[in-house]
N, C-alpha and C positions, 0 to 999 in steps of 0.2 A: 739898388733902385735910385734913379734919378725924375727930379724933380723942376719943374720948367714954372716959374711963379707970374709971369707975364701971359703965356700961355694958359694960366693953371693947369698943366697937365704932367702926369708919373710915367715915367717908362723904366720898367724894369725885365729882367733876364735873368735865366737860372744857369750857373755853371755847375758841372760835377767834376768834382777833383779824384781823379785816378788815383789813388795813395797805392804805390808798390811795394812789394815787402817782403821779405823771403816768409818760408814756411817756422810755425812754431805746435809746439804741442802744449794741448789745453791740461788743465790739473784734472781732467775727468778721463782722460785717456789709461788706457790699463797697459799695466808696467808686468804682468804676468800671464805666461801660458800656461795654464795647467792641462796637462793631458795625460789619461792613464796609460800604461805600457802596454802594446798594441791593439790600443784604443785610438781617439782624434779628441781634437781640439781647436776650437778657433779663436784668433784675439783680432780687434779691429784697430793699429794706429794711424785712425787719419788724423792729417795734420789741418795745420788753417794757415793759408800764405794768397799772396796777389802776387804774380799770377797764380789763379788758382789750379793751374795743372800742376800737378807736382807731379816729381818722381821719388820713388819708394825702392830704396838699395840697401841689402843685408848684408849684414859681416860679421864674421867670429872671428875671434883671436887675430884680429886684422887683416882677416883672408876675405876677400868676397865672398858672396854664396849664390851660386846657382841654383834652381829651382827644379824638380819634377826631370831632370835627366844628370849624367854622368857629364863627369869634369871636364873640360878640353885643354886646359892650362893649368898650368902648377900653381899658381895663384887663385886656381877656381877649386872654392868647396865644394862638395858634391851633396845635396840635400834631398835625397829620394823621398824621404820620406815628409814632405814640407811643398804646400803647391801657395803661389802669390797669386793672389787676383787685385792690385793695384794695393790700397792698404790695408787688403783681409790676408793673414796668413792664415792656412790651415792644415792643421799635422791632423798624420793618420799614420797609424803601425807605428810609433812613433818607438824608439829604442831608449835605454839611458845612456846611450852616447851620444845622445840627440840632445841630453840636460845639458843645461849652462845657461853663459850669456850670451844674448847677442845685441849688437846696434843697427839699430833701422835709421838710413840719412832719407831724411827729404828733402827736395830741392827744385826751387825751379829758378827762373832769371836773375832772381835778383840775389842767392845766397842757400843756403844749406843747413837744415837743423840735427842736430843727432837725439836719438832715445835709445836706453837701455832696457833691454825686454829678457826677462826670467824666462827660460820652455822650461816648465818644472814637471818633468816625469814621473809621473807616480807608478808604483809598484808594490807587488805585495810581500809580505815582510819574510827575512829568512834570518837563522839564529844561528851566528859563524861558529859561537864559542860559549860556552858554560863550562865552570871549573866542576869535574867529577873530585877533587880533591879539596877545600879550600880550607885550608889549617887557620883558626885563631886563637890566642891565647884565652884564657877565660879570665872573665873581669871585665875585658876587651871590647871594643866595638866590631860587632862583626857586618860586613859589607858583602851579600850574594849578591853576584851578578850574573849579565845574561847579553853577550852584545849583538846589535841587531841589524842587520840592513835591511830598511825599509823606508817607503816614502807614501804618506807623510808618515809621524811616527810621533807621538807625546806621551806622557804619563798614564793619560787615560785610555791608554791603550794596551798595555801593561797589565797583565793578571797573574800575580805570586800565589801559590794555593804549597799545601803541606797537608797531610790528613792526620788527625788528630792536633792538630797545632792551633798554639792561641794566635791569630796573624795578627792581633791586636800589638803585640809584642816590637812587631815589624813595622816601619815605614817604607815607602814606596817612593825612587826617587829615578829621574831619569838625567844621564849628563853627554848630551849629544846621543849616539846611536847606544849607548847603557844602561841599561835599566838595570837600577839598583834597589836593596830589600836592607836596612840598616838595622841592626841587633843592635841596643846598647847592655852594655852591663853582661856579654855572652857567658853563659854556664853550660853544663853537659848535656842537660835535658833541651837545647839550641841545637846541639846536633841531629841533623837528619836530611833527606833530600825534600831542596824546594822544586816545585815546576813552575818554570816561566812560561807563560801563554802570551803572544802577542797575536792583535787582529785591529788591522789600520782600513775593514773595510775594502780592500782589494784582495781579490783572492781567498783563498782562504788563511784560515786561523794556522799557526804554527805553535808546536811547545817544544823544548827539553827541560831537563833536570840539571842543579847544580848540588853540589854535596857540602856541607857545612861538616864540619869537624870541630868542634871546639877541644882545648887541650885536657886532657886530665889522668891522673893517675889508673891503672889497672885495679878494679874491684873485682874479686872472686864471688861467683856465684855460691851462697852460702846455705842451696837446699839441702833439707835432709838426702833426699834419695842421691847426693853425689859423694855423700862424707863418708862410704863403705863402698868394698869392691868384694866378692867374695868366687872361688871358684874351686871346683874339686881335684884331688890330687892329679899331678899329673897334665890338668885343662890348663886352657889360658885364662889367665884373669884383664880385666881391662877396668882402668883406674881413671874416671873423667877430672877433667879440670875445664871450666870455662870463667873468661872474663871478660869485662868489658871496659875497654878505656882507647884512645888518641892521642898519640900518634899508636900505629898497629901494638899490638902487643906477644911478645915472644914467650915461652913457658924453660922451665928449668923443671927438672924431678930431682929430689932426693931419699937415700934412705940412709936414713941418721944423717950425718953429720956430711957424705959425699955426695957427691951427682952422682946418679944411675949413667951407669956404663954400658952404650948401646953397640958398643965395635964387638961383645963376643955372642951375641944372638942372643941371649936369654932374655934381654929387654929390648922392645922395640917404641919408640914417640910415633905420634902422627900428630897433624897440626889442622887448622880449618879456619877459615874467615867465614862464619854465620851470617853478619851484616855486617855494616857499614864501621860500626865501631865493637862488634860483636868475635870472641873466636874460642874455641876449644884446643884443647889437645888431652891424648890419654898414652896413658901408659901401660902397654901390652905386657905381662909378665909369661912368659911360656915357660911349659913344661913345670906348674904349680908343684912344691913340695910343701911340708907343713915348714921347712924353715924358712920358706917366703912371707907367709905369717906375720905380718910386721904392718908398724907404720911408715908413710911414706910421707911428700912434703910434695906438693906444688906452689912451683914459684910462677908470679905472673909481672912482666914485667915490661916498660918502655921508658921515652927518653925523660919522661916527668916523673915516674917515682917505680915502685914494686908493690904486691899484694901476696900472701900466701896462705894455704891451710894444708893439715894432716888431714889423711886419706886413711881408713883402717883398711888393711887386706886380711881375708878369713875367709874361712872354709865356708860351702854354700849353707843355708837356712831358708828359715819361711818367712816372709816378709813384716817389713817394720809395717803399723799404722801408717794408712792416710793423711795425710794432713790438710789444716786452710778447706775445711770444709762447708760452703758458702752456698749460700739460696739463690736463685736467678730467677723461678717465674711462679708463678701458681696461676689455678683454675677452679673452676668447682667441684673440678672431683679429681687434680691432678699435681703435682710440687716436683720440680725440676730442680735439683742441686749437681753442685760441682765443686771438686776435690784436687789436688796436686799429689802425687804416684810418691808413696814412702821407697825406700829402698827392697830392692826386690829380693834382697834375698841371695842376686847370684843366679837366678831363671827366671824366665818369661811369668808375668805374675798375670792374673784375672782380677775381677772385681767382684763384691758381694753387697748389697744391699740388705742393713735391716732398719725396721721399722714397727711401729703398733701406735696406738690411739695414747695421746696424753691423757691420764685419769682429769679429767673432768672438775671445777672447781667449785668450793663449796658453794651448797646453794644452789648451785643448776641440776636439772634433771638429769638420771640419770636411770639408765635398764637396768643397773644390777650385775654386768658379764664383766670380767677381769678379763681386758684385752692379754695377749698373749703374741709375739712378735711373728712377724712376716719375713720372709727376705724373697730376694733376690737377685736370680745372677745379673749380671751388667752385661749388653750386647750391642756394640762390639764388646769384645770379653776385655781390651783392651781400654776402651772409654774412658773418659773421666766426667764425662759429662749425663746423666741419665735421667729420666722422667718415671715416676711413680703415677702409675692408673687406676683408676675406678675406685676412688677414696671419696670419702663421707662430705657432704656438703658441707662446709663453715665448721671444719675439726681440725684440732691441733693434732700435729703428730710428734713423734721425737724419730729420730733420723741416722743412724750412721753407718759406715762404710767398714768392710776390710779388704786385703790384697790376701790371693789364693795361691802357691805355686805346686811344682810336680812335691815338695817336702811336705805341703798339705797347707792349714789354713791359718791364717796371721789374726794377730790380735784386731778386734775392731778398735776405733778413732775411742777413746774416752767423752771428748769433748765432743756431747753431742750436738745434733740441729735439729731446734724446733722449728715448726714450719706448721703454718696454715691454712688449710685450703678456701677460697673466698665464699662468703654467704649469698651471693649472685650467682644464680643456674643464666646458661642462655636463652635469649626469648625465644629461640626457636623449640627446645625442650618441651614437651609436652609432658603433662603432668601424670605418675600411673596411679592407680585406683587408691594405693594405700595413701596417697598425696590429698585425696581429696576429705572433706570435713563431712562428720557422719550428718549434722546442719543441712548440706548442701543436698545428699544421698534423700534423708526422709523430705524436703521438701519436692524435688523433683518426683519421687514417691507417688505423695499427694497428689498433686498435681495432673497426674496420669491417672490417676484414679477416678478425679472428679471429671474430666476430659472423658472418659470412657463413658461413666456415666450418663452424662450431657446426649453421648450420642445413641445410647439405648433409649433414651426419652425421647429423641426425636424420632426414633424410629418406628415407635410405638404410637407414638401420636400419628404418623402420615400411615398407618396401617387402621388404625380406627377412624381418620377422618377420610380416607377408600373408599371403605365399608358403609358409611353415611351416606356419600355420595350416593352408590350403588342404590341401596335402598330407594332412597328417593328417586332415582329414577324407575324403579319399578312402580309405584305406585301412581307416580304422573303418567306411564304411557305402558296400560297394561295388555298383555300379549291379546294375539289375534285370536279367538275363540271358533270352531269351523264344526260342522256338525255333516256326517257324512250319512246319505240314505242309500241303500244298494234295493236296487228294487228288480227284482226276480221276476217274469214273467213265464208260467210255463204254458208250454202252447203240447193239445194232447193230440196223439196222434190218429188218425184216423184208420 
């Protein structure tokens, strides 16, 4: 503004200054595409420059990129799946060969900017590799894994499960595409199959299993029913051995002091992986004499240590006891127990149930009848598991078991099981006559009586006040009274 002090007068004028400038990207512009696999996506880099026309050009790996058709030059990328409308890119069906980076230059007169732009493909997750074997020493830290490709993918994505396991025991850790489950301090009871579950959200959910082994010596299985083998002259007999340890575990037989010699047919091994750290073998003896008759040795054994026991062979019998004979449910009028199979003897054995009423303790009531024992058979005849029916409300029983075969019948369990059925009937139960209180009987009685009562007195009363009625109206409005005359005329004749 200019000023004229003789004049006193101002003259002033506005200029606008054109500032040019190449293009720049603001801190608000986004640096990532996300788009799921053959899903879309859009990301918007516009820039800010003077002149404000810009141009918007794509490049990977230093190659230009064409847009929405096929390449015409070796230098031209081919981007089908990728359309530009100045600076909106927008992916659709998008592949993960379409992931990476790319730079977008803008540009107009005056100079040129570059930005680095993520297409980050997402996809739903898939699981290359889980160990079915993973050996650790015990003591050890033990580390299950599970490796994963998937996008996106974090910890909390990751679900370890085991059934019956404390996963409390476990931490949960991810390193890159791994998802890892960390043991410290690994023992043998750490052995078992984990399942890795991932779900990122896309797709569906994925699992497999990994197998933990932790190391340990071979433990023989030290039931009764495996420490006898018995079979008739002449039959085969068959002699178990089962154990359990990691790494696998191999068996050995002896009698006395040598291995059983399987090259001249008289003995035959078989072997079996049960589980994961689980295995049998038995020892087939053909063509039984009484000088087979003998003890025998199973050896159990792998690269961490050995385990063994003698085996008795003998002629067939009737079965040992029962054993580990344990309660599992009651009712009010029912006791569910279960037993582990004694040695059978040598043939296929049955089961037998006995049972009766615990005498009663002093002091409490009681009828006077010396219970006297129940049984019965077990079905499947097989079973070990059986339920007792239609037993006394809130009574003790005493309980046990024996094994039956074709020699005849085995001693029962000594060690009995008491068992009690609960003093809660169901409310659906309806109560029968003997249930009910003689209190209850003579009042309802009553009751019916005087009711009955009630209603012969009313009946008596509306039949006498009828009868009233009636009356009175005869004497208010008495009958028509009519008096007839017949009056005869004889007429004689002439």
């Amino acid at each position: 503004m200019a000023t004229n002090k003789l004049l006193e007068q101002a003259v002033s004028d506005a200029v606008t200054l054109d500032v040019l400038y190449k293009p720049f990207f603001s801190e608000d512009v986004p640096t990532t595409l996300d788009a799921p696999e053959t899903s879309f996506g859009t990301i918007n880099v516009t820039a800010i420059g003077n002149p404000s026309k810009i141009k918007y050009t794509w490049f990977r790996l230093n190659e230009k990129v064409k847009f929405g058709k096929l390449v015409r030059t070796k230098r031209d990328l081919a981007m089908t799946h990728f359309l530009q409308d100045g600076a909106i890119l927008n992916a659709t069906n998008v592949t993960r060969a379409d992931a990476g980076h790319y730079i977008v230059q803008a540009s107009n007169s005056e100079g040129e900017t570059n930005l680095t732009v993520l297409v980050n493909v997402q996809y739903a997750p898939l699981i290359t590799k889980a160990p079915k074997k993973l050996y650790v020493d015990a003591a050890a830290t033990a580390t299950v894994f599970c490796e994963i490709d998937a996008n996106p993918l974090d910890v909390s994505m990751v679900q370890w499960s085991r059934t019956g396991y404390n996963m409390s025991r476990a931490t949960p850790e991810l390193s890159g595409q791994t998802a890892m489950l960390k043991i410290d301090a690994a023992t043998k009871e750490d052995s078992g199959i984990f399942t890795c579950k991932v779900n990122n959200g896309i797709g569906d959910a994925v699992e497999d299993t990994a197998v933990l082994l932790v190391k340990h010596s071979p433990e023989i299985d030290l039931s009764p029913a495996y420490s006898k083998a018995a079979a008739e002259k002449f039959e085969s007999a068959a002699l178990w051995c089962k154990a359990e340890g990691a790494p696998d575990v191999n068996f050995k037989w002896y009698r006395g002091t040598s291995e059983v010699d399987t090259s001249q047919g008289k003995y035959e091994t078989t072997f079996k992986q049960t589980g994961i750290v689980s295995f049998e073998s038995s020892l087939i003896v053909h063509n039984t004499t009484k000088s087979d008759y003998d003890r025998y040795k199973c050896v159990a054994l792998n690269e961490v240590g050995m385990d063994e026991r003698l085996i008795q062979l003998d002629g067939t019998s009737r079965p040992d006891p029962p054993f580990e004979l344990r309660f599992v449910n009651e009712t009010h009028n029912s006791v569910t127990l279960t037993w582990t199979a004694g040695f059978d003897g040598g043939s296929t054995q049955r089961f037998q149930v006995r049972y009766k009423e615990v005498p009663q303790a002093e002091g409490e009531a009681t009828d006077g009848k010396v219970e006297t024992y129940k049984y019965e058979d077990v079905f499947p005849s097989s079973s070990t598991l059986f339920t007792i029916k239609e037993l006394k409300l809130a009574t003790s029983y005493e309980i046990t078991v024996r094994g039956i075969n074709r020699l005849g019948e085995g001693v029962f369990q000594p060690n009995v099981l008491i068992a009690r059925t609960s003093a809660v009937a169901p409310a659906t139960e309806s109560s029968t006559p003997d249930d009910v209180p003689l209190i209850i009987i003579l009042t309802v009685s009553i009751l019916g009586m005087v009711l009955l009562g009630l209603n012969v007195l009313l009946i008596l009363f509306f039949i006498r006040r009828r009868r009233k009625n009636k009356d009175r109206g005869l004497l208010s409005n008495p009958p028509n009274q009519s008096i007839s005359f017949t009056c005869m005329i004889h007429r004689s004749e002439q």
